[in-house]
SEMISE-710065 format. One record per residue (C-alpha): residue number from 0; residue in one letter; x, y, z. Coordinates in steps of 0.05 Angstrom, whole numbers, plus 5000, padded with zeros to 4 digits. Each point is the difference from the previous one (the first is absolute). Example, Ala and Ser with C-alpha at 12.3 -4.5 7.8 and 13.67 -1.06 7.14 Angstrom:
2
+-----+-----+------+------+------+
:   n : res :    x :    y :    z :
+-----+-----+------+------+------+
:   0 :   A : 5246 : 4910 : 5156 :
:   1 :   S : 5027 : 5069 : 4987 :
+-----+-----+------+------+------+
This chain:
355
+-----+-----+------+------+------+
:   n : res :    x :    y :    z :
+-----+-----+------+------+------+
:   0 :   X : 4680 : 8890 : 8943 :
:   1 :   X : 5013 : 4991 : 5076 :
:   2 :   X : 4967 : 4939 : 5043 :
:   3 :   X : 4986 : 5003 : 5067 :
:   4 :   X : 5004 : 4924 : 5014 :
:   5 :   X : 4982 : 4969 : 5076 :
:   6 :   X : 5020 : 4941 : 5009 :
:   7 :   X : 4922 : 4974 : 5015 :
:   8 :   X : 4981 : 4995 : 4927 :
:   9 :   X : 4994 : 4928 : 4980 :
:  10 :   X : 5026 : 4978 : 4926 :
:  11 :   X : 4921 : 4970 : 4997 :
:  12 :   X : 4925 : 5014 : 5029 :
:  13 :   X : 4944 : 4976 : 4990 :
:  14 :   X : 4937 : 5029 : 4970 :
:  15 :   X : 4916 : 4974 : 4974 :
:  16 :   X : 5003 : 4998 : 4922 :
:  17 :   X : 4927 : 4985 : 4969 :
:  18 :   X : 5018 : 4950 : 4947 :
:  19 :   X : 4935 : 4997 : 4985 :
:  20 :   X : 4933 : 5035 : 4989 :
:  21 :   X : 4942 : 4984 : 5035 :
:  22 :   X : 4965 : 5034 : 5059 :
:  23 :   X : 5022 : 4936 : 5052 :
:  24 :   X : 5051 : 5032 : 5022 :
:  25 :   X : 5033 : 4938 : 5028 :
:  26 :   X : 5008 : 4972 : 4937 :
:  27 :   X : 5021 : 5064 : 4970 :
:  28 :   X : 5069 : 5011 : 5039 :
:  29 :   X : 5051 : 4968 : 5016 :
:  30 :   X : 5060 : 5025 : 5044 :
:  31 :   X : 5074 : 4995 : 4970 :
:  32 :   X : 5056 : 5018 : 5012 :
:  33 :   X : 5044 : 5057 : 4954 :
:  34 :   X : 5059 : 5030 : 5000 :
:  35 :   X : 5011 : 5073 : 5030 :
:  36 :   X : 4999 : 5045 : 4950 :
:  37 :   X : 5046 : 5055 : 4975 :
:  38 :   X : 4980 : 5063 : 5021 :
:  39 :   X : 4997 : 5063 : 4957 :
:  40 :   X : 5025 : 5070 : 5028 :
:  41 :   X : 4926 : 5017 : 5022 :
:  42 :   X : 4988 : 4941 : 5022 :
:  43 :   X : 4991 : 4968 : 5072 :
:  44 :   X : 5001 : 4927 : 5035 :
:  45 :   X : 4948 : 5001 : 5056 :
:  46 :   X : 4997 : 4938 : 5042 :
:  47 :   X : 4928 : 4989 : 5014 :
:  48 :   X : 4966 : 5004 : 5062 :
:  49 :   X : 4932 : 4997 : 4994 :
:  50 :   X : 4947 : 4991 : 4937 :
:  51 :   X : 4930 : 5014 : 4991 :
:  52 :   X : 4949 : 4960 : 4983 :
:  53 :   X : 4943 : 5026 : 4943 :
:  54 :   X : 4938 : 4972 : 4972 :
:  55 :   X : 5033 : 5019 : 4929 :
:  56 :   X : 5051 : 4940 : 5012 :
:  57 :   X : 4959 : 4962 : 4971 :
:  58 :   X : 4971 : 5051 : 4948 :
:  59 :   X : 5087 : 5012 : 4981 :
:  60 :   X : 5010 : 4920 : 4986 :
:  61 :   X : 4934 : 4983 : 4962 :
:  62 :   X : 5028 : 5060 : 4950 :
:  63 :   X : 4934 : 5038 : 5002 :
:  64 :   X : 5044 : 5067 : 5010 :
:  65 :   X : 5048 : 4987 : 4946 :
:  66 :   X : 4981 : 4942 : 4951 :
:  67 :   X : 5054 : 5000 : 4965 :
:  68 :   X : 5046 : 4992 : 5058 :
:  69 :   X : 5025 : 4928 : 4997 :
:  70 :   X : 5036 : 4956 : 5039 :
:  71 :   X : 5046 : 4996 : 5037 :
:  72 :   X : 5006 : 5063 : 5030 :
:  73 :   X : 5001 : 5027 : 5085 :
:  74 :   X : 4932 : 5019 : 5044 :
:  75 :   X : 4990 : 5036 : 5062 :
:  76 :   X : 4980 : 5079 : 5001 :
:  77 :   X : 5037 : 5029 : 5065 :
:  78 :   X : 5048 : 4989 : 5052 :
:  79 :   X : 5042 : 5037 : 5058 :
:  80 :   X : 5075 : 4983 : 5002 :
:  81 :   X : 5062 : 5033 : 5013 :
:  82 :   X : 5061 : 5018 : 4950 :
:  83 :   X : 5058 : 4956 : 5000 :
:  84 :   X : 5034 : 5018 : 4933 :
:  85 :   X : 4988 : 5061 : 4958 :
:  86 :   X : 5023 : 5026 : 4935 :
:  87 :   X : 5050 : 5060 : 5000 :
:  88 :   X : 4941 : 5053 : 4990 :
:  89 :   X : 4969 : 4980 : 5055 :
:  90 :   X : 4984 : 5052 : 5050 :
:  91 :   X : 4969 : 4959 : 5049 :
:  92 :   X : 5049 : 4959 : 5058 :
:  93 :   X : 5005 : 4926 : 5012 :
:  94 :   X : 4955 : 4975 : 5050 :
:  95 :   X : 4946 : 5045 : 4984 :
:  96 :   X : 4936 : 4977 : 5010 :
:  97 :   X : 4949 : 5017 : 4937 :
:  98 :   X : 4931 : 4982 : 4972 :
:  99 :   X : 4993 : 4982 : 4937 :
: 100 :   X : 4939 : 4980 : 4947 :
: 101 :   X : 5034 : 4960 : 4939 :
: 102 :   X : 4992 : 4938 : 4963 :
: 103 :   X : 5034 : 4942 : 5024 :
: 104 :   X : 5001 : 5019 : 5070 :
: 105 :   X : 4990 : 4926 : 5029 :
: 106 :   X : 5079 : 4988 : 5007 :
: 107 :   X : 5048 : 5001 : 5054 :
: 108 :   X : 5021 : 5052 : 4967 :
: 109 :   X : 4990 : 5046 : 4942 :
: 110 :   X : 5029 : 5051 : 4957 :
: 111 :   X : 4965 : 5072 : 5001 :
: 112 :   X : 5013 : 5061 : 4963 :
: 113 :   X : 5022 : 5053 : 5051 :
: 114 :   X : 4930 : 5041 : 4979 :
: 115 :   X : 4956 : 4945 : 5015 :
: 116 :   X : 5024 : 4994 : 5073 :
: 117 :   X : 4956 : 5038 : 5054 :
: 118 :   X : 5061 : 5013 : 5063 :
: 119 :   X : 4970 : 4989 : 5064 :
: 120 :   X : 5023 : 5027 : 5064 :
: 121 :   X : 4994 : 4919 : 5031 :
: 122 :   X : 4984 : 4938 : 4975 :
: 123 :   X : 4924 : 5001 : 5023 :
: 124 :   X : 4969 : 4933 : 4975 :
: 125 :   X : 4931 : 5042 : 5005 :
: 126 :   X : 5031 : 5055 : 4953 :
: 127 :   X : 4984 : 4949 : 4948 :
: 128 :   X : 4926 : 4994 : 4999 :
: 129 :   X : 5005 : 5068 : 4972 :
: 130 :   X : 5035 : 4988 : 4939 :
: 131 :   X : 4944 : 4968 : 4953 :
: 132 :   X : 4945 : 4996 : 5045 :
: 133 :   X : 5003 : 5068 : 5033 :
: 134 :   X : 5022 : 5036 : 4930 :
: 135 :   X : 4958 : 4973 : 4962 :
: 136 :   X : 4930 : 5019 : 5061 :
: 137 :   X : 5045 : 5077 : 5001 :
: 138 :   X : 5002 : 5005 : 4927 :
: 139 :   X : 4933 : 4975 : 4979 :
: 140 :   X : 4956 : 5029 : 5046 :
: 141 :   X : 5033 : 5069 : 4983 :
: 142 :   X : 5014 : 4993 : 4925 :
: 143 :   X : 4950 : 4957 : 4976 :
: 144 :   X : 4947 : 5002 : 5053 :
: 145 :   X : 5010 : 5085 : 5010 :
: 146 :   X : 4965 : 4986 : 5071 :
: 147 :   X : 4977 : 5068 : 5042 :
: 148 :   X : 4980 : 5010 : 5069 :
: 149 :   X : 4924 : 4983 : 5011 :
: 150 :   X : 4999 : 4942 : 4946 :
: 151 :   X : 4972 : 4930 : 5018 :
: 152 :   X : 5054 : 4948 : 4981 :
: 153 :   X : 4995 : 4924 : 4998 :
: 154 :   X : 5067 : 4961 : 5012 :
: 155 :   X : 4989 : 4918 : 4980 :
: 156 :   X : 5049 : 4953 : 5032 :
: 157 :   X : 5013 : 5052 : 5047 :
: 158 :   X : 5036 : 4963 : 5049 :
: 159 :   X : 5055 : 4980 : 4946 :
: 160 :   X : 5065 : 5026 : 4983 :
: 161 :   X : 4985 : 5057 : 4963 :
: 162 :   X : 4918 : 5009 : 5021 :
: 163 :   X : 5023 : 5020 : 5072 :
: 164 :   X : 5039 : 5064 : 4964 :
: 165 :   X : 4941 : 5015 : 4959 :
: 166 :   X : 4961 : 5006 : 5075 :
: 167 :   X : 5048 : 5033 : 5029 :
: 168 :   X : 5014 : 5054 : 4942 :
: 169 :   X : 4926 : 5007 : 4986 :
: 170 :   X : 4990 : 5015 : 5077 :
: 171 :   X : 5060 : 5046 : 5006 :
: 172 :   X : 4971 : 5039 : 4938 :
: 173 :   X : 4930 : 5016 : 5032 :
: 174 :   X : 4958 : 4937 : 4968 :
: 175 :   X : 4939 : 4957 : 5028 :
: 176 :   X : 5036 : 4924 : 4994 :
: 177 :   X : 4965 : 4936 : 4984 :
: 178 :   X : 5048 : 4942 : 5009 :
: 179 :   X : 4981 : 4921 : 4976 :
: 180 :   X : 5038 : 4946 : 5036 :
: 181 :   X : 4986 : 4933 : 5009 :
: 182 :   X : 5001 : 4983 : 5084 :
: 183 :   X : 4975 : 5034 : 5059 :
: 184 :   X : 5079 : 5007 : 5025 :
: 185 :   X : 5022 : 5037 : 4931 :
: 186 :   X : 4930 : 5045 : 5009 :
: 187 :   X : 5023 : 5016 : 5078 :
: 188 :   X : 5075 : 5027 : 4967 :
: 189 :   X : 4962 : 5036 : 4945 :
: 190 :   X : 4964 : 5044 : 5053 :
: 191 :   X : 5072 : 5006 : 5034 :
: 192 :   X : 5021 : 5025 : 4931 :
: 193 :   X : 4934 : 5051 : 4997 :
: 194 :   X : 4957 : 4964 : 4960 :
: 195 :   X : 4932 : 5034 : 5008 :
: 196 :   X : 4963 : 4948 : 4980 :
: 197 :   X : 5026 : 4930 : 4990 :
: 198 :   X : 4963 : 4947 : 4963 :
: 199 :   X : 5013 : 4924 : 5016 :
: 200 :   X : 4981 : 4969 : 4932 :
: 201 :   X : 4992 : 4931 : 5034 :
: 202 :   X : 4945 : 5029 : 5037 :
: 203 :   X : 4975 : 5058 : 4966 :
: 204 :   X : 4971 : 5005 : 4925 :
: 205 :   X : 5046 : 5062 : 4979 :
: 206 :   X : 4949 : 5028 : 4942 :
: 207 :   X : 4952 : 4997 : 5054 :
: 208 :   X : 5033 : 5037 : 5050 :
: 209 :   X : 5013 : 5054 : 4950 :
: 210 :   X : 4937 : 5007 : 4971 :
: 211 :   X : 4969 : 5002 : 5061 :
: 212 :   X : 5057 : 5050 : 5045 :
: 213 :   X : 5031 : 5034 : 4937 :
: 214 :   X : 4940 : 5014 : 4952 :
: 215 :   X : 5037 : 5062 : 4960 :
: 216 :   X : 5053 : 4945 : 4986 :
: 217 :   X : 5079 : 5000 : 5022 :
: 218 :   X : 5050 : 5058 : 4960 :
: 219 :   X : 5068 : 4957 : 4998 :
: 220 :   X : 5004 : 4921 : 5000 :
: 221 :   X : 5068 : 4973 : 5005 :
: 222 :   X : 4995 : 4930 : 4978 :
: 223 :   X : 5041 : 4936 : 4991 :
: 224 :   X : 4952 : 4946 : 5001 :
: 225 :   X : 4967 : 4999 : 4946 :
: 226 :   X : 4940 : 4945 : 4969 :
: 227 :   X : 4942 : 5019 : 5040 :
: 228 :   X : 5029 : 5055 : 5050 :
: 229 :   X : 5016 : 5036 : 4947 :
: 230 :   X : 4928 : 4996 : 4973 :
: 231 :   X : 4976 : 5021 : 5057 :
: 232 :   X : 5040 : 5058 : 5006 :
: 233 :   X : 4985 : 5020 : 4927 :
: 234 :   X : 4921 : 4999 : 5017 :
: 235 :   X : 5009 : 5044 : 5064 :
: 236 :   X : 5048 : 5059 : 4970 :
: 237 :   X : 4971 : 5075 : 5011 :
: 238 :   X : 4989 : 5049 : 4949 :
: 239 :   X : 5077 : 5007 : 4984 :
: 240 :   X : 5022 : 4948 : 5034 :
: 241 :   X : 5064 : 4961 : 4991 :
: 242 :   X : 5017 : 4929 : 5006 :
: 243 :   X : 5082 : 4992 : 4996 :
: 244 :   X : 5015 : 4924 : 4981 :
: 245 :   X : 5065 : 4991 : 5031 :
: 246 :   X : 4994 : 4919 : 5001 :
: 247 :   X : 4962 : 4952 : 4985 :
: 248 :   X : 5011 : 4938 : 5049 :
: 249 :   X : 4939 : 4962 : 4991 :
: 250 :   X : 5022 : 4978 : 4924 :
: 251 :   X : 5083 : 4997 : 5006 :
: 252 :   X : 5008 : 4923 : 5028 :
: 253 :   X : 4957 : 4979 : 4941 :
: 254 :   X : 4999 : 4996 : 4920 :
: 255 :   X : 4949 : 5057 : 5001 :
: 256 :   X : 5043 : 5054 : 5020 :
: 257 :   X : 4967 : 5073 : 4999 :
: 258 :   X : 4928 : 4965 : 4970 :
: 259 :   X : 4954 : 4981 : 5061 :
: 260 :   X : 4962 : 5062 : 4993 :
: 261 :   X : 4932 : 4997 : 4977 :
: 262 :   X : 4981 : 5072 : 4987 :
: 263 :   X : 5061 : 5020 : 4953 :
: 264 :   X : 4945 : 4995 : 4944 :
: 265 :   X : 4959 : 5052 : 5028 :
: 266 :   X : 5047 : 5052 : 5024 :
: 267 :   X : 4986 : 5046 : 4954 :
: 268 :   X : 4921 : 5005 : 5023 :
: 269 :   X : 5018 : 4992 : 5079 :
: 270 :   X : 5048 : 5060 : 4991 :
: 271 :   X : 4983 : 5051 : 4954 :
: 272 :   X : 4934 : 5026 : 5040 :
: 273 :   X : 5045 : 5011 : 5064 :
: 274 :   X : 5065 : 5030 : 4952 :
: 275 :   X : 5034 : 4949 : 5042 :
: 276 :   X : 5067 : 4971 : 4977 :
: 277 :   X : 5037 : 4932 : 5020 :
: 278 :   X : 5083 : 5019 : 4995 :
: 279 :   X : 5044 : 4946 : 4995 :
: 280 :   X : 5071 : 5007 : 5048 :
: 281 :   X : 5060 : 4963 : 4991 :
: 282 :   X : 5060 : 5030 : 5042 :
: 283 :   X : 5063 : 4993 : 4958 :
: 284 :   X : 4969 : 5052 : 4945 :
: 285 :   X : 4993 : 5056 : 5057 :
: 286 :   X : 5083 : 5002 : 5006 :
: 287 :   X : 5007 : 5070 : 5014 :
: 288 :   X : 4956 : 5002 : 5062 :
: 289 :   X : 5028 : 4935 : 5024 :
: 290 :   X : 5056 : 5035 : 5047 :
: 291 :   X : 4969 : 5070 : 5021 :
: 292 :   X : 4938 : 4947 : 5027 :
: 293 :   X : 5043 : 4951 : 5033 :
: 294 :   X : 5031 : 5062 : 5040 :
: 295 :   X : 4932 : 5029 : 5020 :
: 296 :   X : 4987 : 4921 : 5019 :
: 297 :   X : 5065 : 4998 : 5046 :
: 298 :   X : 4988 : 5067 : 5029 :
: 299 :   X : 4936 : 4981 : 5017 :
: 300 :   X : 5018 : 4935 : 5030 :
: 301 :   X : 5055 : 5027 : 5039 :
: 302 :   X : 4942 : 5056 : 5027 :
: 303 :   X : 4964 : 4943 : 5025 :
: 304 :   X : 4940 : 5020 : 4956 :
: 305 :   X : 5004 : 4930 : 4950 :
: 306 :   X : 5008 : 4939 : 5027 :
: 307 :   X : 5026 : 4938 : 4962 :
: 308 :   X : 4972 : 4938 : 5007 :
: 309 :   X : 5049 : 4942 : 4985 :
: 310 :   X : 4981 : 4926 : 5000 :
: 311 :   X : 5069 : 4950 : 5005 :
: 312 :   X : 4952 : 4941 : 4993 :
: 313 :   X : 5013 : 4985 : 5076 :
: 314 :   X : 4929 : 4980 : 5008 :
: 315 :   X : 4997 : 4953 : 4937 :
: 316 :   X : 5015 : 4926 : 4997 :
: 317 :   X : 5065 : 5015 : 4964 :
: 318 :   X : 5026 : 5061 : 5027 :
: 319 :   X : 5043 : 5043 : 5024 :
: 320 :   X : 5019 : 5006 : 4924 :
: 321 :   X : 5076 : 4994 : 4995 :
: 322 :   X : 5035 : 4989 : 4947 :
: 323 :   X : 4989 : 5000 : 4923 :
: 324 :   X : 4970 : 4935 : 5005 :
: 325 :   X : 4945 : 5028 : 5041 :
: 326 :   X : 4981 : 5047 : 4959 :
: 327 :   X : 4954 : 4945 : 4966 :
: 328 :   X : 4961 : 4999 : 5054 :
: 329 :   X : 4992 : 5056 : 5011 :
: 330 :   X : 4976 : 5020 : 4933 :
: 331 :   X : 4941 : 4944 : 5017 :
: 332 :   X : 4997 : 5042 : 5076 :
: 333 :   X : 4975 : 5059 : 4963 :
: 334 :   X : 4943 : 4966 : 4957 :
: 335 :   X : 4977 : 4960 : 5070 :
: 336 :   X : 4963 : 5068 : 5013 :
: 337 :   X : 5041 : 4980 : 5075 :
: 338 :   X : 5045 : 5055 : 4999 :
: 339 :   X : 5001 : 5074 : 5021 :
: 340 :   X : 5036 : 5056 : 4979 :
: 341 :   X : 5068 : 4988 : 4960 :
: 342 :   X : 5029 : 4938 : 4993 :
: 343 :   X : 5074 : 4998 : 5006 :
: 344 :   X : 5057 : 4946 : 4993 :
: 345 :   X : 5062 : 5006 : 5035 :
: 346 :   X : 5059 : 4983 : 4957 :
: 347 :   X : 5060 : 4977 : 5049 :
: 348 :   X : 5072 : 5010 : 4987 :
: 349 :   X : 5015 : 4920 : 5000 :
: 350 :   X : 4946 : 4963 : 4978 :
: 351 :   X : 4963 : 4957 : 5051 :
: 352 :   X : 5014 : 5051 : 5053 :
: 353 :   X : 4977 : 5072 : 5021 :
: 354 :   X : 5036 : 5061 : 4995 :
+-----+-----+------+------+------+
């Protein structure tokens, strides 16, 4: 076996390990240091630019995904980097710039199987709010949702990583959007996005605005709230409606996870007269659609007909995020209900310094 070695590659990086299991993600990781591993012949070193930040952080080191997952073991869904060292089947050249969605992608670095790796023509920080979030708004809405042209569809947290996807998506398919957000500035972008109708929950009663403007109900919800959004959407389906629970925010920074909803015991009666359905989505089961989607996502970003919102924390206390020790705060960005679109974390090449 033949290794291509530049001369960049430290002996050690650093990386988050949860050492233990709770949803305070603080005091779930910790970041140490390891040695850089061996790779195999289909194997590849990426030195990590940038990471993404999801709500499922959180979800990954309270174990609700896997429970029998224990500690320690590495966090962090998706990243951009470049190759610096590759196994000798490697087809792919040094320095090229991929995306990537694996575990253990908050590191400096990490080790990717040459199939996982998405090659991207340049290393576009924005390329990365289409990896989870933008996948996951593609595949759902198509997949699980089966949206048409003509259908009403309700977007909550629309002004979030993956909700402004689900706007945009819905809108380029033909669909009347309803977005929720929680300030008048997110509610001015969501019309920029073509929201049709966008509903300020801080200011409007959402059941009420969709009994009264929407009384044959909404055909697609896509929904990561959960607790009493989600009970709302459930009441306010149409006759074969769907409600696609990709998230469920409200309940992940506490001990009750998933159960803050109040209506779960009388689904059965609040769907069957509609033959409405409520279709749970979770991204990494879908793995055959993950690249075909993330190349209609690029094409249509490069077309100029998506656009990606990305959120650096520049306007937060703590921000811009840099570094693997931001990414702590950043985590604690997200659940502020402060940020909009994607956030991201730059990962320099030194620590303490940018790229």
């Amino acid at each position: 076996m033949t290794l291509w070695r530049p001369m960049a590659v430290p002996q050690t990086f650093r990386r988050l390990m949860v050492n233990r299991i709770t949803y305070k993600f603080r005091e779930a990781c910790s970041i140490e240091s390891v040695k850089t591993p061996k790779l195999g012949e289909n194997d590849m070193l990426v030195k990590t630019r940038f990471v993404g930040i999801n709500a499922s952080d959180v979800n990954f080191s309270a174990g609700r995904y896997d429970p029998s997952k224990k500690p320690p073991f590495s966090t962090g869904f998706e990243g951009l980097g470049e190759v610096v060292q590759k196994g000798s089947n490697v087809t792919l050249p040094l320095s090229q710039p991929v995306a990537y969605m694996s575990y253990g992608a908050f590191g400096e670095y990490h080790v990717i199987n040459q199939r996982e790796a998405i090659p991207l023509p340049v290393m576009n920080k924005e390329f990365l709010s289409l990896l989870v979030s933008g996948l996951t708004a593609g595949i759902s809405l198509e997949k699980t949702g089966e949206i048409k042209k003509g259908e009403t569809v309700l977007v909550t947290a629309a002004a979030g990583g993956t909700g402004q996807f689900a706007v945009q998506l819905a809108k380029i398919t033909g669909c009347h959007v309803i977005g929720t957000c929680s300030t008048d500035s997110k509610a001015a972008l969501l019309k920029e996005l073509g929201c049709d109708r966008v509903v300020n929950y801080q200011k409007e009663n959402l059941g009420d605005v969709l009994r009264k403007e929407y009384p044959r109900g909404v055909d697609v919800v896509y929904e990561s709230v959960g607790g009493e959004m989600f009970d709302t959407c459930v009441n306010n389906l149409a006759q074969n409606g769907r409600l696609i629970v990709i998230g469920w925010i409200s309940g992940y920074q506490s001990s009750k996870g998933f159960a803050t909803s109040k209506t779960s015991s009388s689904l059965p009666q609040r769907l069957l007269p509609k033959s409405a359905s409520i279709r749970g989505f979770f991204l990494f089961n879908h793995s055959r659609e993950i690249k075909p989607t993330a190349m209609k996502l690029f094409e249509l970003y490069t077309a100029n007909k998506l656009k990606c919102l990305i959120d650096n924390g520049v306007n937060s206390d703590k921000g811009p995020f840099l570094g693997l020790e931001s990414i702590f705060d950043a985590v604690d960005y997200l659940y502020s209900k402060n940020s909009i679109g994607k956030i991201i974390v730059e990962i320099p090449s030194v620590p303490g310094s940018k790229l």
